[in-house]
C-alpha atoms as an extended CHARMM CRD file, in Angstrom:
* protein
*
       115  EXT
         1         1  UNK       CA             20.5420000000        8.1580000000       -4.5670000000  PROA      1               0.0000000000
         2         2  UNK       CA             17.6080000000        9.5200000000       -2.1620000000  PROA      2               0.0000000000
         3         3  UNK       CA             15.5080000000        9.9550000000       -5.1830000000  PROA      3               0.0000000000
         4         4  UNK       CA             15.7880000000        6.3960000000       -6.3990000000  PROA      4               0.0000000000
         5         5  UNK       CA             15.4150000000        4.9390000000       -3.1260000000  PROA      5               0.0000000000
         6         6  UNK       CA             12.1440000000        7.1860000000       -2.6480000000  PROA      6               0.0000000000
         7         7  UNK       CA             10.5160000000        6.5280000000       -6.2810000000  PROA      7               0.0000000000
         8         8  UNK       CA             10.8690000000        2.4930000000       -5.4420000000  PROA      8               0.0000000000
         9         9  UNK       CA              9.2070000000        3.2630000000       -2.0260000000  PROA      9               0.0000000000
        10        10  UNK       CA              6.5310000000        5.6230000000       -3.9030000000  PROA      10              0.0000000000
        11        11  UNK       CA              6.9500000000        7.6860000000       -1.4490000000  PROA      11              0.0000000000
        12        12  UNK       CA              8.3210000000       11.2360000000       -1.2950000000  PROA      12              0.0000000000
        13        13  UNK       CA             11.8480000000       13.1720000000       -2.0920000000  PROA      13              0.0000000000
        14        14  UNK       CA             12.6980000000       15.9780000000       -0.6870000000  PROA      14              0.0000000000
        15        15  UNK       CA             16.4600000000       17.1920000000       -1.3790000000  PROA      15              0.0000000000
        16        16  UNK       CA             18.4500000000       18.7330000000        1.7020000000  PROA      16              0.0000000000
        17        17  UNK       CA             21.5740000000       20.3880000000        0.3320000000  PROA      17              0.0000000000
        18        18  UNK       CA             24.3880000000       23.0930000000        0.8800000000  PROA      18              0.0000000000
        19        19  UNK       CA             23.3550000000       26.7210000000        1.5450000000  PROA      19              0.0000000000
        20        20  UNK       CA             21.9540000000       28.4790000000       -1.7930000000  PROA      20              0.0000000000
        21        21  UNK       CA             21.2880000000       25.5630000000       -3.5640000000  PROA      21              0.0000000000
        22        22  UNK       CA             17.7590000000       25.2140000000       -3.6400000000  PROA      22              0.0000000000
        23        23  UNK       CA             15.1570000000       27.2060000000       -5.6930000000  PROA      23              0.0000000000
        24        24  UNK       CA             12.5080000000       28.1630000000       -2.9460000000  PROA      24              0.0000000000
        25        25  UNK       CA             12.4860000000       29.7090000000        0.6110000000  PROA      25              0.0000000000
        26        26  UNK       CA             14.3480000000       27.3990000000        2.9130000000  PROA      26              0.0000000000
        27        27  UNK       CA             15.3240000000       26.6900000000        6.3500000000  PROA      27              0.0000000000
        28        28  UNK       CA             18.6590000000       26.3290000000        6.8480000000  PROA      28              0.0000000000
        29        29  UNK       CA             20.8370000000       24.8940000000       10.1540000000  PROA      29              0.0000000000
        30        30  UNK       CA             24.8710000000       25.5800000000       10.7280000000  PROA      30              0.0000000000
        31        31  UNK       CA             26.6770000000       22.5480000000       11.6550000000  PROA      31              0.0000000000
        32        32  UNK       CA             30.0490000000       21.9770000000       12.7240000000  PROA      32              0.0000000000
        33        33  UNK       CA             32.0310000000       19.5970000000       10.6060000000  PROA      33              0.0000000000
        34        34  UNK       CA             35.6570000000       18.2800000000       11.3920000000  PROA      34              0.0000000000
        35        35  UNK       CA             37.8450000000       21.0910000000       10.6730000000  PROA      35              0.0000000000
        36        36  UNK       CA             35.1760000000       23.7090000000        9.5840000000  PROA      36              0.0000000000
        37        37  UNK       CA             30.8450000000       24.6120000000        9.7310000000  PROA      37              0.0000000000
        38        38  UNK       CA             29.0840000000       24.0860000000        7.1010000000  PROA      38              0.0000000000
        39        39  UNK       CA             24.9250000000       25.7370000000        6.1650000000  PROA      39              0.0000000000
        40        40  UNK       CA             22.9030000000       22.8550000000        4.8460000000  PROA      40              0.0000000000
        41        41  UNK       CA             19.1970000000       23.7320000000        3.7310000000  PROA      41              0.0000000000
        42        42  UNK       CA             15.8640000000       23.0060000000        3.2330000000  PROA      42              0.0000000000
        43        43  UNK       CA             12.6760000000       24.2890000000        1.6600000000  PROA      43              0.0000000000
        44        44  UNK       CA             10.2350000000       25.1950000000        4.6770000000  PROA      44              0.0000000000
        45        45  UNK       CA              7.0670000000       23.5610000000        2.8640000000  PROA      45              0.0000000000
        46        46  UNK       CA              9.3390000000       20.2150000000        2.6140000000  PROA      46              0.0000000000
        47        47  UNK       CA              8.1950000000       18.6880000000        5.9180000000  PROA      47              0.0000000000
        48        48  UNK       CA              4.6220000000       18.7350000000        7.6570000000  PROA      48              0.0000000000
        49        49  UNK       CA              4.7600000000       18.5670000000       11.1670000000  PROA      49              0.0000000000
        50        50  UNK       CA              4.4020000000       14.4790000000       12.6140000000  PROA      50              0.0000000000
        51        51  UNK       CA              5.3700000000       13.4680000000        8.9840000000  PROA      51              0.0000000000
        52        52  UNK       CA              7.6150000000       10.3650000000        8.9240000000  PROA      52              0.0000000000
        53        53  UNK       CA             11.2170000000       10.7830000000        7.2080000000  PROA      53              0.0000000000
        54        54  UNK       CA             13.5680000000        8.2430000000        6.0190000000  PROA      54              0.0000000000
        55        55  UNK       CA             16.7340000000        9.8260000000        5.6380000000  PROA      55              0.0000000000
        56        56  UNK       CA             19.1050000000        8.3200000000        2.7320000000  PROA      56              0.0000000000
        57        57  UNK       CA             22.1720000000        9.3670000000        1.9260000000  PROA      57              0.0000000000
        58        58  UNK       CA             25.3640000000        7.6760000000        0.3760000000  PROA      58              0.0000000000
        59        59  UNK       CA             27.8460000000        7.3870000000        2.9970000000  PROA      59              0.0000000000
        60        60  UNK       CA             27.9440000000        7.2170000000        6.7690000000  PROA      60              0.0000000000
        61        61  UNK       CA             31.5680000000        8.3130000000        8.1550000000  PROA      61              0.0000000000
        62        62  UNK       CA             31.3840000000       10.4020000000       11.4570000000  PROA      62              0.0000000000
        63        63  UNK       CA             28.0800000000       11.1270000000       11.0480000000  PROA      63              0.0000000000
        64        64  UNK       CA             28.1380000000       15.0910000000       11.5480000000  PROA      64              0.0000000000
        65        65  UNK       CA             26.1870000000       15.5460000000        8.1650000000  PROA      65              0.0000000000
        66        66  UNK       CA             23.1280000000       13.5200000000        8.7380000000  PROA      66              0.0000000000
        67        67  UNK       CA             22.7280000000       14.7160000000       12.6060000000  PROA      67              0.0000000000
        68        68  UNK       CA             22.5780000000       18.1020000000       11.0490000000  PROA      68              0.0000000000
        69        69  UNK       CA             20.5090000000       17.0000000000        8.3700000000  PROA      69              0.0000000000
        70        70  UNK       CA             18.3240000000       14.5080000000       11.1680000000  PROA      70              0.0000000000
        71        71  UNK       CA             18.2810000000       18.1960000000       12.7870000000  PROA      71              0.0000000000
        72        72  UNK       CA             17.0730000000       20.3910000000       10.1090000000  PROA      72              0.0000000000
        73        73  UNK       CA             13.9410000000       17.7360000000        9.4630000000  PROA      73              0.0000000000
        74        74  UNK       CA             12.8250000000       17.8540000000       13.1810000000  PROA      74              0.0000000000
        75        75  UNK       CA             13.2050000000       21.3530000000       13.3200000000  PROA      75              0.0000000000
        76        76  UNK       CA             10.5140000000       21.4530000000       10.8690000000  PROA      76              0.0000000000
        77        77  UNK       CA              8.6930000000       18.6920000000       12.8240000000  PROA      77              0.0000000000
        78        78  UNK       CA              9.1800000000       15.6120000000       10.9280000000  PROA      78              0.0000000000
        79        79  UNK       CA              9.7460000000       12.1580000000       12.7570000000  PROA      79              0.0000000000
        80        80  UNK       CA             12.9820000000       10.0160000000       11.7470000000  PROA      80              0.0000000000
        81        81  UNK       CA             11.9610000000        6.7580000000       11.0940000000  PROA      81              0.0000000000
        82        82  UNK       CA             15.5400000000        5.6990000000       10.1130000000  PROA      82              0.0000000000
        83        83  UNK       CA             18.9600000000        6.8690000000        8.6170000000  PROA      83              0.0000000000
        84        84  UNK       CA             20.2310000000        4.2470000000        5.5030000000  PROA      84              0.0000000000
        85        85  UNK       CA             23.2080000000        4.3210000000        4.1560000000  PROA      85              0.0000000000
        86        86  UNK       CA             24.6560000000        2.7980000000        1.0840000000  PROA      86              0.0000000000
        87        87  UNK       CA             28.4860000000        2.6170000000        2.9250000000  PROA      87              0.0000000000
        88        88  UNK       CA             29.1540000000        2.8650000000        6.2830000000  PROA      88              0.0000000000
        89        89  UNK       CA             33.0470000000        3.3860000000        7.6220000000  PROA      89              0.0000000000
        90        90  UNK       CA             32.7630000000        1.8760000000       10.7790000000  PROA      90              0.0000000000
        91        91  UNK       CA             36.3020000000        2.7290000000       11.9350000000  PROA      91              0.0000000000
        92        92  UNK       CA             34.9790000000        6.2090000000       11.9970000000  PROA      92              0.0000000000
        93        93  UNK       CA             31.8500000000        5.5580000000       14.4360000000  PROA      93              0.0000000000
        94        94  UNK       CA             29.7490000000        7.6660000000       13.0890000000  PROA      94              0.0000000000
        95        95  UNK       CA             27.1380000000        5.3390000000       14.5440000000  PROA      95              0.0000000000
        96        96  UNK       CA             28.0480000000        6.4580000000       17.8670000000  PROA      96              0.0000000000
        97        97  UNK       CA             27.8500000000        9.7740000000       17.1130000000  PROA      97              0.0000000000
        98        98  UNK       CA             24.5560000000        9.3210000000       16.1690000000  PROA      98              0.0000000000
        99        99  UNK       CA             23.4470000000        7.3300000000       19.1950000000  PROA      99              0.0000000000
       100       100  UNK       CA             20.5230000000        5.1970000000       19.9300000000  PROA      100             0.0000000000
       101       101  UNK       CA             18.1390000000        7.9790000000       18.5980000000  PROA      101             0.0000000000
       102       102  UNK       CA             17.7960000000        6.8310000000       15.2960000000  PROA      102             0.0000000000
       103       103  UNK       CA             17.9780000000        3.5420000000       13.6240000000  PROA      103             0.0000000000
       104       104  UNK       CA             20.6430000000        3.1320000000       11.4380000000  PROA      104             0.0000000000
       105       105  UNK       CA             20.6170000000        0.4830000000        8.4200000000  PROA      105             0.0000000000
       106       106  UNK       CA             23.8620000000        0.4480000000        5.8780000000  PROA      106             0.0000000000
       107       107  UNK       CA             24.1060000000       -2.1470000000        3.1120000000  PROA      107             0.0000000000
       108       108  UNK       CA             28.3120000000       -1.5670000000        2.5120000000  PROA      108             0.0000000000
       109       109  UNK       CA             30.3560000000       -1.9050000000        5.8730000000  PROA      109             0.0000000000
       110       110  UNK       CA             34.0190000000       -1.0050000000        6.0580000000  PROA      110             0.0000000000
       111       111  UNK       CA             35.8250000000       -2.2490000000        9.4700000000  PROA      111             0.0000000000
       112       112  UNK       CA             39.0080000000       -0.7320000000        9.3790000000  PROA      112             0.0000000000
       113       113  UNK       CA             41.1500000000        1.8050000000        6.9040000000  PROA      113             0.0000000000
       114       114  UNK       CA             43.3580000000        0.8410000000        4.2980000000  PROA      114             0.0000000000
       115       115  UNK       CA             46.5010000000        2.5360000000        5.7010000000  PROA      115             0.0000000000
C-alpha cells in the first residue's frame, strides 16, 4: 500500500520490513510486540538526515509496529511528518500508544470488537 500511496504523492518509497528481508545493508531496531520482539529493518542509505517521512502502513491496532518503525526512521534522522493508516481499531488505542508525537490520520475506524 506504501508504494501506491507514495507514487500518487510522487514522492519517495522506501520499504521497512522484517529482519533479512531486504537486499542491501540495513539498519535494523528490536521491538517488543505483545507476546514476543520482533527485528524490523531498513537500508541505511534509505533516509537522509532532516528528510521528511510519511509513514503508511495498512492497519493501526496497538501501535507497537509503527513506533518501532517511527523509531528506526529517526534513528537514521528522518522527521515524521505523519503516520496514515488505511484501518484503525480504536478499541485497541494504539493512538495512545503513540501519543501526541506524531499525527495520526486513518481513513477506516473501528470503535469496538465484534465479540
Amino acid at each position: 500500500m506504501g508504494a501506491a500511496v507514495a507514487y500518487e504523492l510522487k514522492a519517495g518509497f522506501v520499504p521497512i520490513r522484517k529482519k533479512g528481508k531486504l537486499p542491501s545493508k540495513t539498519v535494523n531496531l528490536t521491538y517488543q510486540k505483545e507476546y514476543e520482539s520482533d527485528v524490523i529493518e531498513i537500508h541505511e542509505d534509505a533516509v537522509e538526515p532532516g528528510q521528511n517521512v510519511l509513514i503508511v502502513d495498512d492497519l493501526l491496532a496497538t501501535g507497537g509496529t509503527i513506533k518501532a518503525n517511527a523509531e528506526l526512521v529517526e534513528k537514521l534522522g528522518g522527521k515524521i511528518i505523519g503516520l496514515g493508516f488505511l484501518i484503525e481499531l480504536r478499541y485497541l488505542h494504539g493512538r495512545e500508544s503513540v501519543g501526541d508525537k506524531y499525527e495520526v490520520f486513518s481513513i477506516i475506524n473501528y470503535e469496538t470488537s465484534k465479540e
